[in-house]
MARNU-729494 format. One record per residue: x, y, z of N, C-alpha, C in turn; residue in one letter. Coordinates in steps of 0.02 Angstrom, whole numbers, plus 50000, padded with zeros to 5 digits. Example, Ala and Ser with C-alpha at 12.3 -4.5 7.8 and 13.67 -1.06 7.14 Angstrom:
BEGIN
506604971650390506154977550390506604983550390a/506424988850354506844994750357506455000250394s/
***
This chain:
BEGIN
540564368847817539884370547836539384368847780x/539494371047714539164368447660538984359347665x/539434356847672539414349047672538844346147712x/538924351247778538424349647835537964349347814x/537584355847772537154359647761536714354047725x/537194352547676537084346847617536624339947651x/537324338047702537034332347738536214334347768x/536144338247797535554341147836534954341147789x/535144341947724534604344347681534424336247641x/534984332547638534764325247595534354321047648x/534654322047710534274318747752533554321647759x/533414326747756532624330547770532264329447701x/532754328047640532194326947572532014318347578x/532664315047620532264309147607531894305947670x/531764309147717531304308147767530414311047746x/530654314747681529784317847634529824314847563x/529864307947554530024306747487529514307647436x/528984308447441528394309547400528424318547392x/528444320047434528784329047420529174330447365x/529724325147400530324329447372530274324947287x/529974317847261529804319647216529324322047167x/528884325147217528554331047164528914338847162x/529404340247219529844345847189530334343547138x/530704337047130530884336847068530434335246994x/530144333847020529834333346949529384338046920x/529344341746967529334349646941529584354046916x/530394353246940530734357446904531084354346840x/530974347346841531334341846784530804343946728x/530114344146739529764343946689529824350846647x/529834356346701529824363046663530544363546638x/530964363546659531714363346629531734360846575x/531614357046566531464348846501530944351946452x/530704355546461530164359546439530434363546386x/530604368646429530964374246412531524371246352x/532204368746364532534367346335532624362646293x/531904359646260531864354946226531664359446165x/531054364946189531054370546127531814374446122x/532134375846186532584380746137533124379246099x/533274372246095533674366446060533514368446011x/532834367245988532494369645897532544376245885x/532424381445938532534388845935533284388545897x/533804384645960534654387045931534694386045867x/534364381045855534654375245796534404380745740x/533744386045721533854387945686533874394545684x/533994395045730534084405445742535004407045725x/535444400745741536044400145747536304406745698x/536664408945689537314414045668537484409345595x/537484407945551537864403145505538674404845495x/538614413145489539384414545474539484419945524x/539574418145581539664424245616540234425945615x/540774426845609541524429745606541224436945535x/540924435045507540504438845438539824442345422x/539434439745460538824441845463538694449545456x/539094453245504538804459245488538954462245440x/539524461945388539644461745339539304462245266x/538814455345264538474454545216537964458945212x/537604460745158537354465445160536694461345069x/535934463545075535564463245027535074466245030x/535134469644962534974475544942534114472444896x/533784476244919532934475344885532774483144858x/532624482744780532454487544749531534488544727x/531374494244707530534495644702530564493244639x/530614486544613530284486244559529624488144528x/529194486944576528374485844546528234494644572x/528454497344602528114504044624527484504144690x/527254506344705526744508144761526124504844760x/526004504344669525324502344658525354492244685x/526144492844688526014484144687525834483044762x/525894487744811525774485144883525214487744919x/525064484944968524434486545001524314491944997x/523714494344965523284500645008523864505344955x/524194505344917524754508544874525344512444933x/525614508544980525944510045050526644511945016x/526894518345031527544518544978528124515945047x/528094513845088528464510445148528294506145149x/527774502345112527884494445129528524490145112x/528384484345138528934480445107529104478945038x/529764479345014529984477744956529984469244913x/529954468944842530194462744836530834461344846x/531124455344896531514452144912532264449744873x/532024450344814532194447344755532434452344693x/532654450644655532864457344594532694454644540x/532504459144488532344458044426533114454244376x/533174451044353533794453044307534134457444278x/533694461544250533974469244237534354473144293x/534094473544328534264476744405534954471444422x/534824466544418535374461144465536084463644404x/536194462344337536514463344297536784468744307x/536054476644293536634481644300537084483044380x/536684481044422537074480444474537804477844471x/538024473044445538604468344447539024473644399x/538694478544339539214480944302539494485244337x/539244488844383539424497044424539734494544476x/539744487944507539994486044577540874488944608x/540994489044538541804493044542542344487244600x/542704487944645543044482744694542734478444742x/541964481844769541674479244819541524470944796x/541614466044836541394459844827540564455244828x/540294456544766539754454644770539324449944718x/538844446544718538644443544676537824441844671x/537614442744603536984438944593536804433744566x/536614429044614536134422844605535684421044594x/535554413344568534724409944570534904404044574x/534364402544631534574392744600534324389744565x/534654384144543534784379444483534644374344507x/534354369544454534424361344457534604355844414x/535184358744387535354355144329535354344644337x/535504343044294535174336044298536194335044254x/536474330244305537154327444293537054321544260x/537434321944185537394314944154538154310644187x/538144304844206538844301544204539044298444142x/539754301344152539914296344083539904286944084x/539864285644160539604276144131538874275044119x/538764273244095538234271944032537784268844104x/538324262144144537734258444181537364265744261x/537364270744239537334273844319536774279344288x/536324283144323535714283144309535844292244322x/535594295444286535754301544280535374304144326x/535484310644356535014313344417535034317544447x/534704324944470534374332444471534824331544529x/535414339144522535524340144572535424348044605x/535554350044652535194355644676536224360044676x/536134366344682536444371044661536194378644649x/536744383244639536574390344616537214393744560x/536874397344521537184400644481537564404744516x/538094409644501538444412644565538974415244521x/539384422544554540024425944500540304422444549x/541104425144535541604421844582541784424744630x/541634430844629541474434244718541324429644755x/540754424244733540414420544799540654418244842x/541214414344815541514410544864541934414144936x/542124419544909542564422944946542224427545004x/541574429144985541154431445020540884426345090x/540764419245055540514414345087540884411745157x/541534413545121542214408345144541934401245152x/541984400345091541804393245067542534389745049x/542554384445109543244379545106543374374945039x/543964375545006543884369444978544364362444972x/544314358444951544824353944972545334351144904x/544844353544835545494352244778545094358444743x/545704361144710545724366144666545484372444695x/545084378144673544854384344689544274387344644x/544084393244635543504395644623543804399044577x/543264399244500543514403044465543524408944458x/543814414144397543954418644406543524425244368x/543564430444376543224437044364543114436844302x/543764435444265543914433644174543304428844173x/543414421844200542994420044190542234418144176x/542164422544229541364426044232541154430644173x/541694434244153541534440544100541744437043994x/541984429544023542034424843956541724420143972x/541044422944025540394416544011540644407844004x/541104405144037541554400444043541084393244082x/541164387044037540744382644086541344380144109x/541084380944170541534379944229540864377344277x/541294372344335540824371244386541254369544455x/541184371844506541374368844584540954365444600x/541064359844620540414355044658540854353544732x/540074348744776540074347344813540624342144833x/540964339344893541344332044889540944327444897x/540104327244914539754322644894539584321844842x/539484327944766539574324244716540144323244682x/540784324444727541114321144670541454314944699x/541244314244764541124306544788540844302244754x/540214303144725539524300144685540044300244611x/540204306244573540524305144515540944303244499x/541444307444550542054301944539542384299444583x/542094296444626542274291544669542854294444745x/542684302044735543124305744796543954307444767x/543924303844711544804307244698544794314844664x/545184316244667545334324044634545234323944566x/544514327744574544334329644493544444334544449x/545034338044476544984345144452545384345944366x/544954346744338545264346844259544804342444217x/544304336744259543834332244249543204336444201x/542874334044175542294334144135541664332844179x/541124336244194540624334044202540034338344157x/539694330944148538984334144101538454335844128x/537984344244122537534345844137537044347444098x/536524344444097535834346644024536074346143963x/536644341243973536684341343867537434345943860x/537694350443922538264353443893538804350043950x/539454350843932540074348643966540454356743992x/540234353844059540834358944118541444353744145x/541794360744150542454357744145542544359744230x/542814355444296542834355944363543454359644375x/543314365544405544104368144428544144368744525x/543534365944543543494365244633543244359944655x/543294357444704542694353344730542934355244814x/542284357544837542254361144898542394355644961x/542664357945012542594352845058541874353045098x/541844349545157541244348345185540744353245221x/540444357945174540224363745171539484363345197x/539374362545245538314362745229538094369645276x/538174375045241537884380545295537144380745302x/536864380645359536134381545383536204385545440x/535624389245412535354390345358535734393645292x/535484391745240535824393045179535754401545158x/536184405645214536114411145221536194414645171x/536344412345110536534416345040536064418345003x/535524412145013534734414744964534224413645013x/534134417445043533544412945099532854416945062x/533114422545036532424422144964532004419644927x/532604416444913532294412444846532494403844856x/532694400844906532624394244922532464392244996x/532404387044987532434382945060532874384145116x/533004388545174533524389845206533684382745245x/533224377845265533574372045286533474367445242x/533644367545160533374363045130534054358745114x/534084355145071534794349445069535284354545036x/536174355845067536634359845034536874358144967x/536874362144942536954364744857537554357644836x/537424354044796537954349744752538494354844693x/538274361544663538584361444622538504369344612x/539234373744590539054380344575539254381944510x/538884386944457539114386044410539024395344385x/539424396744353539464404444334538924406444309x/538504410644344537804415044317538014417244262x/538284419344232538394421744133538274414544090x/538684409544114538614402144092537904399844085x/537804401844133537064399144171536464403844128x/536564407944119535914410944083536214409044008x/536834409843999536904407243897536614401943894x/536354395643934536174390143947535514391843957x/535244395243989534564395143983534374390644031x/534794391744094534524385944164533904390844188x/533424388444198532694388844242533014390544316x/532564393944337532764396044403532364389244428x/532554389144487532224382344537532114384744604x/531934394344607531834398644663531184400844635x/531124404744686530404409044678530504413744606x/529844416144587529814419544526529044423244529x/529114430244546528714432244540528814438144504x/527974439744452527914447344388527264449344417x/527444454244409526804460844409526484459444361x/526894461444307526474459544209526594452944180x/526094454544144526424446344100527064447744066x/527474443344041528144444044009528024447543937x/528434451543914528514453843859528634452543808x/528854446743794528984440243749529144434843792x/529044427943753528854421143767529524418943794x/529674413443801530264412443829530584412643876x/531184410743842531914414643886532034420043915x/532054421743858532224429943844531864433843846x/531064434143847530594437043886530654437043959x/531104432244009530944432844060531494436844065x/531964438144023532654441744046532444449044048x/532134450843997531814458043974531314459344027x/530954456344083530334457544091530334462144173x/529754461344193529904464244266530014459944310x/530194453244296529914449744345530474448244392x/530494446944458531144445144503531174438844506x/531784438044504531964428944528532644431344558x/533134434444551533764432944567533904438744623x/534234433644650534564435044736535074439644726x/535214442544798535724448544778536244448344835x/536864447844830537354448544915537804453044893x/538064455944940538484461044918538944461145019x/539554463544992540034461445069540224469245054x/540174472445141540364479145131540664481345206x/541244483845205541604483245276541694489545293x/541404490945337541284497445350540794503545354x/540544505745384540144509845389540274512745318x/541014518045319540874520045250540744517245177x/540624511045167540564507245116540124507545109x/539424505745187538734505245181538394511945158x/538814517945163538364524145165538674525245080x/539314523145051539544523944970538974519444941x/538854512044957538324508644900537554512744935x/537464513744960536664517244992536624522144914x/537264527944931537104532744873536974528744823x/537724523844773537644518544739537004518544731x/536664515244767535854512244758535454517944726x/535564522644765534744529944770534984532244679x/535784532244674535834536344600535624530644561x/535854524244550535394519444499534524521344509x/534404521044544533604521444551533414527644509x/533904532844527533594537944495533734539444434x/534214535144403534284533444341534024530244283x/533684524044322533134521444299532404525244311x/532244529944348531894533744368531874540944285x/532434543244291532474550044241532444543244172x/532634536944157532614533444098531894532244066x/531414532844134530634530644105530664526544125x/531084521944171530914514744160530584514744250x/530494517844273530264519844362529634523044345x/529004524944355528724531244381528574534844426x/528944531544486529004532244550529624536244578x/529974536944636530384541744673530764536044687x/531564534044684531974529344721531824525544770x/531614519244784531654516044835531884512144843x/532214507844905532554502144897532874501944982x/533114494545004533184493845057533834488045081x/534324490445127534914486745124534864484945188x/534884476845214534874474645274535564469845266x/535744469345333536524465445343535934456645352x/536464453345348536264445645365535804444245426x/535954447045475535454445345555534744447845532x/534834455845502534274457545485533874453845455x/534194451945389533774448445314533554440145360x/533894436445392533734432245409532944434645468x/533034439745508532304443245525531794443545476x/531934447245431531414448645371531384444145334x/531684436845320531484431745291531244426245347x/531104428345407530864425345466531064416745438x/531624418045448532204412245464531894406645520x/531854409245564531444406445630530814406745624x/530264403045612529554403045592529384405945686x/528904409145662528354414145717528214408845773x/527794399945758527744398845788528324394545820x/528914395245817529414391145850529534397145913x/529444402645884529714408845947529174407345987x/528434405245967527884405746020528084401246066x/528324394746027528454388946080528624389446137x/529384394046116529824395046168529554399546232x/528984404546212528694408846253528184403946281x/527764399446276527544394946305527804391046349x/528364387946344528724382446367528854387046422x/529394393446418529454397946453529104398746520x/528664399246491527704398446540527694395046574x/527554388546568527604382746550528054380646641x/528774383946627529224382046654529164386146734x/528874391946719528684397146768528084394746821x/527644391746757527064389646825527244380846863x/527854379446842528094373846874528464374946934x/528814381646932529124385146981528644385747023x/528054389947003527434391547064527294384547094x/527374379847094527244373347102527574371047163x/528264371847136528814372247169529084376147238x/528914383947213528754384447289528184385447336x/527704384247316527134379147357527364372947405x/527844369247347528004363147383528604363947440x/528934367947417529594372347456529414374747543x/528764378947515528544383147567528254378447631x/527754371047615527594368047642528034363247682x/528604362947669529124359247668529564362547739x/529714368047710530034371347767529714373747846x/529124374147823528794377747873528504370247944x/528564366047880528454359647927529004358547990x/529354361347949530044361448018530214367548053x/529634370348068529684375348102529964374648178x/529884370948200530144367748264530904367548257x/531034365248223531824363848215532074368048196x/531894372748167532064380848153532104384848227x/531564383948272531644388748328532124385848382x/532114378148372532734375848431533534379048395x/533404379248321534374380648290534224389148328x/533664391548319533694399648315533884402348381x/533674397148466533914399048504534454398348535x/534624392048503535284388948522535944394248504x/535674399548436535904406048422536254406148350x/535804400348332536014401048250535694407848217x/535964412448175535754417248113535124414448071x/534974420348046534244421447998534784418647938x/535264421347926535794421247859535964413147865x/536304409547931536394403747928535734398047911x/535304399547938534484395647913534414396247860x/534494403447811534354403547742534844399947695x/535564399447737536104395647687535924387347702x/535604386047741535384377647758535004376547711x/534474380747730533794378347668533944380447594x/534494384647571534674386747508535174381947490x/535544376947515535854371147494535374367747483x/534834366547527534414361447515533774362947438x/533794367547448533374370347368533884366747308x/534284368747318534934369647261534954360747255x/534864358647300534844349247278534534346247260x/533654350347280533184349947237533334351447166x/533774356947146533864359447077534184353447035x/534774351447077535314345847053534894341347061x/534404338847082534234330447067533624335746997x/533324338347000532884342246936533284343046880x/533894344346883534194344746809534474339546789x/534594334446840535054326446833534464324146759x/533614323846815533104321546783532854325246699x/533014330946722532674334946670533364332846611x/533834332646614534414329246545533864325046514x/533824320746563533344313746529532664315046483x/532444321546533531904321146495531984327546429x/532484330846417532834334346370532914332646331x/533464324746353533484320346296533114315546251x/532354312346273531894310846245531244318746221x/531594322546247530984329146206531204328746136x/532114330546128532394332946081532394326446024x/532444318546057532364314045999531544313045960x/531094316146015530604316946002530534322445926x/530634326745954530844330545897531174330145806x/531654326145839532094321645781531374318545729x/531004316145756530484311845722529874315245700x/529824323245701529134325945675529564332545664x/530214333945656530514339645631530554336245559x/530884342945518530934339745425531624337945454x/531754334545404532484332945411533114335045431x/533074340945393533614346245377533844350245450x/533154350745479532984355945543533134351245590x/533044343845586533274338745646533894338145650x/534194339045578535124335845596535354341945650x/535024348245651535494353545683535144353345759x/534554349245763534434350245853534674345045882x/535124347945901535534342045942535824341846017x/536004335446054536104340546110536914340846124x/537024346546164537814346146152538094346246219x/538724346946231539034350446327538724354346328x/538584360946273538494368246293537724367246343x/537134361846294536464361246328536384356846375x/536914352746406536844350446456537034353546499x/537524359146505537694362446547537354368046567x/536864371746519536424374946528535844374046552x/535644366746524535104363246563535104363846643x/535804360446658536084362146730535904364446773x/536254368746742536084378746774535534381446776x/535064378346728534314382746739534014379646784x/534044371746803533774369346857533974371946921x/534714371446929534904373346993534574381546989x/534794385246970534464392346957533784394646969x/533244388946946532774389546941532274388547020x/532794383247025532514379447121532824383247174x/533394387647150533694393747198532954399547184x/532954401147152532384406047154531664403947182x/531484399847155531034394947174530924395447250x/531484394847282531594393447345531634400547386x/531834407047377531804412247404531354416147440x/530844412647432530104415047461530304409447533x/530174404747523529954399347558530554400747600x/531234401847576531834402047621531714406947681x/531524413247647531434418747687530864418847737x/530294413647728530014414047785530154409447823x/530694404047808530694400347865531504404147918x/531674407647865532024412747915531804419847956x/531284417347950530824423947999530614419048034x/530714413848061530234408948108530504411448196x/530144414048222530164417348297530284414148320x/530804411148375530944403248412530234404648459x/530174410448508530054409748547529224406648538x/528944409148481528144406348453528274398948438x/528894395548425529024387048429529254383648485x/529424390248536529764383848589529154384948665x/528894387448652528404389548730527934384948724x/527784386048793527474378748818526664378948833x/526174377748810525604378048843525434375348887x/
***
């Protein structure tokens, strides 16, 4: 009966061909619409580590106090970021929990052949928690160790693109590489790692910016005197010049992650948190009451509005967009059916059902949907290359289209021209034979 239905309905779209393509290209355009923004929506709202996510956990402390925020709001938002002092004593009290503080780096790699041109690579300082937190793959050697971190050790894990570039992709582990004048010694090189967004610092770097070449131990990293290459913001001016003024000072630069499994873990570091505060609080070094704020990864990626404001608008537009194409649609639906009102009251007396008329014309919607989503792929697929060419880079490699969005594409067409169609269906299943078949 479906088949019939089918037949009945290709034959009636192509006896209205100017109709039937402005009902597809109604629903091709809004479909195509729709899912050309939410391609860019997926691409960066995505989960990076979801097996983990809820897990992660970063913690924002009151450095500056009340006076630093609007209107002196003791609920406003916190800085993002930690002082060094704060990030340090944090790491001493952490006890088993797995956690670490960061900043990124840009150290500048010398090669040892003379003819090859030295050159800034991007990276973060990091304990050796990180990796394990990250579940960051690697493909030779491993991540160093706790000792290591606490004997300030140059050590470095890099990327397999740089040690493609350095050393030519063979196993470097035990290898030499030079950074700013000093020699780290390689005990990893990660396999093909690029998480986006770069859910670890979305603080203090680029969340879709190019993935990190190189990690090197934060103790190392400050005996060195690497520059942060993240945000840096002070309340006061620094307290002495320098280095070591910025170590002493108020100012935040360094990122904070901390992995905590379990409810009871989250409510042990919460206390954790409130008694440091109030420690630094009874020290003089607070004049304020404890504050501070612990969000898991989905959250922090919220509060670092991961997804810019206007990409969500898009999607609520397009949305729109896609809705008043529908109104379009069944306009065109409604006119369509009713034209065959005649042929409705001869099936109706002959003693066809209201239910059988609505399953005729609801195949026939539904093919409207299927030739609308055939079209709308196409035009999905020139939205999204469109895209490719006025997105940044970083944000284009991840909109892509896949089975999952062609198949969804699909479905919203057919879906869309089923609904579409429910008005228009239902009145041509109220059509009275006897007001179509009498005779004047």
């Amino acid at each position: 009966m479906i088949a019939y239905y089918l037949s009945l309905g290709l034959r009636s779209l192509r006896k209205a061909p100017i109709l039937t393509a402005l009902m597809v290209m109604s629903v091709a355009f809004g479909v195509a619409a729709s899912m050309t923004t939410y391609a860019v929506f997926r691409a960066m709202s995505g989960d990076p580590i979801p097996w983990k996510s809820s897990k992660l956990f970063f913690p924002q402390l009151d450095a500056w106090g009340p006076s630093s925020r609007p209107s002196g709001q003791a609920d406003g938002e916190l800085p993002d970021i930690l002082t060094y002092t704060d990030a340090v004593a944090l790491m001493r009290r952490h006890g088993d929990i797995p956690q670490s503080a960061l900043y990124p780096i840009a150290p500048t790699v010398y090669p040892d052949d003379p003819t090859k041109k030295s050159r800034s690579v991007s990276g973060h300082a990091v304990y050796a928690d990180f990796f394990k937190m990250v579940d960051a793959p690697f493909l030779y050697g491993h991540a160093w160790s706790v000792e290591d971190d606490q004997g300030h050790a140059l050590l470095a894990v890099i990327s397999s693109d740089l040690n493609q570039r350095v050393f030519g992709g063979a196993n470097s582990i035990g290898k030499d590489l030079r950074l700013n004048g000093r020699t780290y010694r390689v005990v990893g090189v990660l396999d093909d790692w690029r998480p986006q967004p770069k859910f670890y610092d979305l603080a203090n770097s680029n969340a879709f910016g190019a993935p990190d070449d190189i990690f090197v131990p934060f103790t190392a990293a400050i005996d060195q005197q690497m520059d942060t290459n993240g945000n840096f913001g002070c309340g006061v001016s620094l307290p002495a010049p320098g280095f070591a003024g910025t170590l002493s000072s108020s100012c935040t630069w360094i990122a904070y992650m901390v992995e905590l499994d379990g409810a009871s873990q989250v409510l042990a570091y919460r206390q954790f948190l409130e008694g440091y505060l109030r420690d630094q609080q009874l020290a003089g070094r607070f004049g304020w009451a404890p504050n501070y704020r612990l969000r898991n990864l989905p959250a922090w990626m919220d509060l670092e509005q991961v997804v810019p404001p206007e990409t969500k608008m898009s999607v609520v537009v397009a949305s729109c967009f896609l809705i008043v194409c529908m109104v379009n649609a069944i306009g065109l639906l409604l006119a369509k059916f009713l034209r065959r009102s005649n042929e409705i009251g001869v099936r109706r007396a002959l003693g066809a059902t209201r239910g059988a008329i609505a399953l005729q014309f609801g195949v026939e919607a539904a093919a409207v949907g299927v030739a609308g989503g055939v079209l709308g792929l196409l035009f999905t697929w020139a939205g999204v290359a469109w895209m490719h060419r006025v997105l940044p880079s970083e944000v284009a490699v991840l909109t892509r289209i896949d089975a999952s969005l062609l198949a969804e594409t699909l479905l919203l067409a057919i879906v869309s021209a089923i609904l579409a169609g429910m008005y228009p269906i239902s009145r041509a299943s109220r059509v009275r034979p006897a007001m179509q078949l009498k005779i004047d």
